[in-house]
N, C-alpha and C positions, 0 to 999 in steps of 0.2 A: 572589124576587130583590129585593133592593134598591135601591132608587130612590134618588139621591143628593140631595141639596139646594145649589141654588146660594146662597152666601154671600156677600154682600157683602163688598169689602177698596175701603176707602181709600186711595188716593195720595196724595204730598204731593209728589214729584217724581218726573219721570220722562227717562232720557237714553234716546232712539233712534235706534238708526242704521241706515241701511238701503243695502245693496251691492248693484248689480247688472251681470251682465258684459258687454261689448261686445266683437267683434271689429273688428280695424284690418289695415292694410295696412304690413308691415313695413317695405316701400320709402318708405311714408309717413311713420316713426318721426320722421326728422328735424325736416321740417315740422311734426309735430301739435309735438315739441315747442317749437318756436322760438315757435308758436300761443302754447300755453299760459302760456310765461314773457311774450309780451308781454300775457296777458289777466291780468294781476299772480299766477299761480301761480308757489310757489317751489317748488325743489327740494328735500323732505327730507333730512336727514343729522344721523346722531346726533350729529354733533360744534358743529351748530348751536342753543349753548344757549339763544337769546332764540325757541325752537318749544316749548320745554317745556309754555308755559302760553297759546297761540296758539290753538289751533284747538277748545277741550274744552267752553268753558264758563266762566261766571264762578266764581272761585276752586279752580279744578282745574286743574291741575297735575300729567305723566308725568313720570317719572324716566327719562331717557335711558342712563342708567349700568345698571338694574335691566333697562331692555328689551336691551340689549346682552347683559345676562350670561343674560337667561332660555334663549334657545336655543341650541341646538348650534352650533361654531363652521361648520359645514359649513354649516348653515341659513344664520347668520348672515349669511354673506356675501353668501348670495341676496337675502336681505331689507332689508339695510340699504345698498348700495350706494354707495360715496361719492363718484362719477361718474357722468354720465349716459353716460358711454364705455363701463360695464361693465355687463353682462347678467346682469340681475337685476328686484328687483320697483321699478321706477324710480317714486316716488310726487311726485306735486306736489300742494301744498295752497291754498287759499285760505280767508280767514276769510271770513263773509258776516255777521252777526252783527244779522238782519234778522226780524222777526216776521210771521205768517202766522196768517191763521185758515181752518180746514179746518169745512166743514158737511158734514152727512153723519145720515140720519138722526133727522132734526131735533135733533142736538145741534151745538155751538158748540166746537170746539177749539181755541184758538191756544195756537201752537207756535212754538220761535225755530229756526233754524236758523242752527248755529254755525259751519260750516265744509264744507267738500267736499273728498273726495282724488281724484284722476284716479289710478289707481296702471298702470304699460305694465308687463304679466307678461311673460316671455319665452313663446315659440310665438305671437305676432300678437295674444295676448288681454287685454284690460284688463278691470279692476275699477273702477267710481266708487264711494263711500262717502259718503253724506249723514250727516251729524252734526245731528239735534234734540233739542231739549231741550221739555219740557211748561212753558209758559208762565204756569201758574193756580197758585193758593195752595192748592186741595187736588180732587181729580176720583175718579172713580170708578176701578177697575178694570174693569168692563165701557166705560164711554166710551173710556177708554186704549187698551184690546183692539180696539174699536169701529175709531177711528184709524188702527191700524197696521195692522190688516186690511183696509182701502180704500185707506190712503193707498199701500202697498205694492206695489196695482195699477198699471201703469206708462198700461193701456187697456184698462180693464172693458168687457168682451163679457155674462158672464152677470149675471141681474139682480138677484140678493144683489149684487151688485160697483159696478153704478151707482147714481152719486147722488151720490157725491162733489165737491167743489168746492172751491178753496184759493181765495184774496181776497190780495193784497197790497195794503195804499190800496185804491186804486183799480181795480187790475188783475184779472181774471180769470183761471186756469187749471184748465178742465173737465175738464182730466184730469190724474194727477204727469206721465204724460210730457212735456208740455208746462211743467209747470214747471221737471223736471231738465233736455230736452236744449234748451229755447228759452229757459230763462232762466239758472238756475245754472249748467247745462253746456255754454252756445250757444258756446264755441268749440271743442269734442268734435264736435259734429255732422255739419260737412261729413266729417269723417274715418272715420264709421262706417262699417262693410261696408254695404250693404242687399240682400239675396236680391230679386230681383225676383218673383221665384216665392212669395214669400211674404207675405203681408200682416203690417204690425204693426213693432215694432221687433226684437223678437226675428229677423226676418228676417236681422237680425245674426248668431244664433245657432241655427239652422232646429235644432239637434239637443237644444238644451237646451229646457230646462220651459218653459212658458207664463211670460205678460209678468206675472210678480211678482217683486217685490224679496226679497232673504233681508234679516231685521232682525234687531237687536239690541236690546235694552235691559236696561236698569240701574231699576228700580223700587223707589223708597223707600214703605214704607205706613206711614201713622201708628202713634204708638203704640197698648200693649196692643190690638192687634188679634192675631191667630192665621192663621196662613198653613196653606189644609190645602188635601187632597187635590185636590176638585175645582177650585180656583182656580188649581193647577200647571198642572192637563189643560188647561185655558182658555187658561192663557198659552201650553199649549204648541201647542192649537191656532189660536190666535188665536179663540178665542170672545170675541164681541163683543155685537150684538145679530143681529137676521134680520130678513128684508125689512121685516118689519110696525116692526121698531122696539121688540122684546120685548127683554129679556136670554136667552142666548143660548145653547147647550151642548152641543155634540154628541155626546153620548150620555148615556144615564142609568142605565148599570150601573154597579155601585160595582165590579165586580169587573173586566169590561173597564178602567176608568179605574185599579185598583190595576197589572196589567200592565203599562198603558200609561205610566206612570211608574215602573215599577220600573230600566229602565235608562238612563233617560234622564234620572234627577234628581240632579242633585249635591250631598249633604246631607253635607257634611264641616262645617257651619257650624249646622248646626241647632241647636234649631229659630227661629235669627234670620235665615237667610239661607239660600238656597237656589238653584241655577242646574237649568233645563231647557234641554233642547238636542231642538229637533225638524227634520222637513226645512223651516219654513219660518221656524224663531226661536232664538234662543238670549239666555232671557229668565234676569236674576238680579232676586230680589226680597227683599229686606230689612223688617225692621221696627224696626231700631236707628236712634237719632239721625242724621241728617244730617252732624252733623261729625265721628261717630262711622265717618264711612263713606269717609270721605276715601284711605285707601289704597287700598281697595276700587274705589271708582270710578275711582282715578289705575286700577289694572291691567285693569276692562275699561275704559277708552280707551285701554291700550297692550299688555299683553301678551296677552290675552284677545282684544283685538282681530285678535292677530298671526297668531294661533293659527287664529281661527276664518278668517282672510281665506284663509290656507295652504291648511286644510283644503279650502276653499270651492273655491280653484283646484284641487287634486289630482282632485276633482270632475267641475270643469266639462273636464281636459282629458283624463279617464277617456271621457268623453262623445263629446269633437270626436274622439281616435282613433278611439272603435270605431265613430263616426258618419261617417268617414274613410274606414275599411275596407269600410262596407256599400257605400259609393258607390264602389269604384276599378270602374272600366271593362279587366276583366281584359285583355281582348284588346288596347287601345289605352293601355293607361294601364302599360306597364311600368316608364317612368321614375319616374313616378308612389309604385308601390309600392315600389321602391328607396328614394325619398326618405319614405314611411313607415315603413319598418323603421327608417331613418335617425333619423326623429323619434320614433318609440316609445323608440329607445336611450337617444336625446340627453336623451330626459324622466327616464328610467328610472334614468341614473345620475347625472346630474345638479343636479335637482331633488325626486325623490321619496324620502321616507324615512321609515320605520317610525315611528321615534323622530326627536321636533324638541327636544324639551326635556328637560334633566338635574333639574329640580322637579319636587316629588313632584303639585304640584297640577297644574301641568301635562303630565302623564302622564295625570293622573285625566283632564284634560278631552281630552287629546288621543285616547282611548281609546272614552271618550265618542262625539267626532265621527265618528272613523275605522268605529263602529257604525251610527250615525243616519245617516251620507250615504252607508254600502253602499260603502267605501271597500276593504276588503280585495276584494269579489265583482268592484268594478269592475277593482280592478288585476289579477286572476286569468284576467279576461275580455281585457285587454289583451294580456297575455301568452302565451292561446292565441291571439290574433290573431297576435300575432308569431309565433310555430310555423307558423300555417294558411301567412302571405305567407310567411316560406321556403322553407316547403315546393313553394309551387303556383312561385316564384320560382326552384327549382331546378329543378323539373319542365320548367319553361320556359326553363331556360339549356340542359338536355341538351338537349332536342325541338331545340333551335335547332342544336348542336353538333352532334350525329345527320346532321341535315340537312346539311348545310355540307360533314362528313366524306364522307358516303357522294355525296357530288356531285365532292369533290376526288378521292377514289376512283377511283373511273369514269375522272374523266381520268388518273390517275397510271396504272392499268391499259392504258388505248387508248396513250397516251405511251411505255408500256415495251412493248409489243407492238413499236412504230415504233425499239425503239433511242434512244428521247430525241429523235427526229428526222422531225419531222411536216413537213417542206421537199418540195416536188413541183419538178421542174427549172422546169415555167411559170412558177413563181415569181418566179423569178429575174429580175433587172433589172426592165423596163416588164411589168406583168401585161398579160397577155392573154386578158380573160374570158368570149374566144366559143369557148376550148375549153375552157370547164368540161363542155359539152353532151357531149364525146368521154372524160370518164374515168372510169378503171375502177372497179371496185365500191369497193377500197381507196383510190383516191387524193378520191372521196367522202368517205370517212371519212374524213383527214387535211383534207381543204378543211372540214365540219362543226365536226371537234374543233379546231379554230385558229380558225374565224371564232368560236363559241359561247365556248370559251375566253376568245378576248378580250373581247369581249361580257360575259361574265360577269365578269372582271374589273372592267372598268369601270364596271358593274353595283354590285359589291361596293364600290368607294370612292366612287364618287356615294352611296350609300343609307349606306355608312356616315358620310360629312361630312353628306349632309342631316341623318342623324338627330343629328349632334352637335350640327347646328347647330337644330336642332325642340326639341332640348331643354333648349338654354338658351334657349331664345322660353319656353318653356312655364315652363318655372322660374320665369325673372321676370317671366310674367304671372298665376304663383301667386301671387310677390310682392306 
């Protein structure tokens, strides 16, 4: 078997960005946003031309005309929204345009950080997006990898993970999460869900992966260098170095690592340029000039971005349904799963779609992701969920009908026995009920079926207003 050889590749620049999801409180919507617009975030909109070249980087620049036309007009609407009135992916930006240096490892990284997007998805779930850029004149590939593999950690638990530290001046943050949600993102914070039951941030998100960011990057490598095999695998898994501070590479079959790339690398550009897409990166790396790459980098910061940000959602709310469904409390919770079939619909026809783009490259990559994040398996698994709640959901309307009928039964039966006329003469005027003691076996069963009847009546509209009224409490304490 073959043992592969790690090879050095030089960078000269590198863009990364890194997304990770939060849940919010929809009745909160209002407030987080009025928050954000007064912590100087604005509102995206493609029709706002002086965004084009704000948030990317120095001399980069997206085409807002080109992101308009990439996806489908149905997508479209989702994504680009031109109100915060309408229900869609509602993104607010901020530039920050501030430098940091990350240790880790015993090496030295500064990094700038260009901007931040707060993006409110529909279903209660946001995305944040960090925008860095590598701040050096030229770094390795392994320090790069190094980087984005700690810094991605939001709260290193195992101990390949700690060690990391960012510097601002003078400031310290021991770990990103304290950098994103107490410095960049400190007006997000109060807003976050927090699971009590769970430790960490992801308490936000109890159903989704552990506390790492998904990243991106854009990597230019000097010239005549050769971009191969094993340095794909690396980026795709984030090989950096290991505890000791070695370079780094998790596995050394050449033949596992040919697999492991065969569907996951996007070689329409070869052999100057290349994209992988894994579950934890979706890295493009080049070896053409810098100014030679200017469209390239304008589309991943905008269309490539779009793509992968969609993807990422379809994802995470594959996730929260079917993590939705293991939790309903069948016996207590019927509103409940009403209002999930509800939300599986509302996702189902509204937002989710096979096909997002009419381009041929974005096809390729959309095809790509819909592979690597197990997107078909998850939407197929949703779908039988939606089957499973009908079903038990029908089960549980007859049982209930059943019931109801063969109790209205009974009395339509004793009722028509009587002539429609359950009336005893004591009735009549002032009751007299010290001679219930003295009647017969039948006027019994007329005094039973009339007190119980009514009883049961009254029964049935108290329990049916409570429950209307339990279930808007419940509703909008989901809210």
């Amino acid at each position: 078997m073959e043992k592969t050889e790690i090879k050095k590749l030089d960078i000269t620049q590198a863009y990364m960005t890194y997304l990770f999801p939060f849940s919010f409180r929809e009745k909160e919507r209002p407030n987080l946003i009025k928050r954000l617009e007064e912590s100087e975030y604005e509102f995206f909109d493609l029709k706002k031309g002086h965004l084009q070249d704000l948030y990317y980087g120095e001399g980069i620049k997206i085409n807002h005309k080109e992101l308009d036309q990439f996806f489908l007009p149905f997508i479209e609407d989702k994504l680009f929204p031109t109100s915060t009135k309408e229900r869609g992916f509602l993104r607010y930006s901020k530039e920050i345009k501030e430098q940091f240096l990350f240790e880790v490892n015993d090496i030295k990284i500064h990094f700038l950080v260009n901007s931040v997007d707060i993006i409110l998805c529909p279903f209660d779930v946001g995305i944040v997006t960090i925008r860095t850029e590598m701040d050096e004149a030229q770094e390795t590939l392994t320090n790069v990898l190094d980087f984005m593999s700690h810094f991605r950690v939001l709260q290193p638990k195992l101990e390949e993970e700690i060690g990391g530290r960012t510097f601002q001046q003078n400031r310290l943050f021991s770990t990103t999460s304290e950098l994103v949600l107490d410095y960049l993102c400190h007006p997000l914070k109060p807003f976050i869900i927090q699971n009590k039951k769970m430790e960490g941030y992801y308490g936000s998100l109890p159903f989704f992966e552990d506390e790492r960011m998904l990243t991106s990057a854009f990597l230019i490598a000097a010239e005549n260098q050769t971009i191969t095999k094993d340095q794909l695998y690396r980026m795709g898994q984030l090989d950096g170095k290991d505890s000791e501070g070695q370079v780094f590479m998790s596995s050394t079959n050449q033949e596992y690592i040919e697999r492991y790339i065969e569907n996951r690398v996007h070689d329409r550009w070869a052999p100057f340029t290349y994209t992988i897409t894994s579950q934890h990166t979706q890295t493009t790396v080049s070896i053409k000039k810098q100014e030679q790459l200017k469209r390239e980098i304008s589309q991943f910061m905008s269309t490539h971005y779009y793509n992968l940000l969609l993807h990422y959602y379809y994802k995470i709310m594959f996730f929260k349904l079917s993590f939705e469904h293991s939790d309903v409390n069948w016996a207590k919770d019927k509103v409940f799963v009403e209002e999930l079939i509800a939300l599986i619909s509302k996702f189902d026809s509204g937002y989710y779609f096979n096909e997002v783009s009419s381009r041929t490259e974005g096809k390729e990559f959309t095809h790509i992701l819909r592979d690597t994040f197990n997107i078909n398996y998850l939407f197929e698994e949703v779908k039988r969920t939606v089957d499973d709640l009908f079903r038990v959901q029908e089960k549980q309307t007859i049982k209930r009908q059943n019931m109801l009928l063969f109790m209205l039964t009974v009395y339509t039966v004793i009722s028509g026995i009587y002539g429609m006329n359950l009336a005893i003469d004591d009735w009549k005027g002032k009751t007299d009920w010290s001679k219930v003691t003295h009647y017969s076996f039948f006027e019994w069963i007329s005094l039973i079926t009339a007190l119980t009847g009514i009883a049961l009546s009254a029964i049935l509209l108290a329990s049916t207003g409570g429950k209307l009224i339990w279930e808007k409490y419940r509703k909008w304490q989901r809210r």
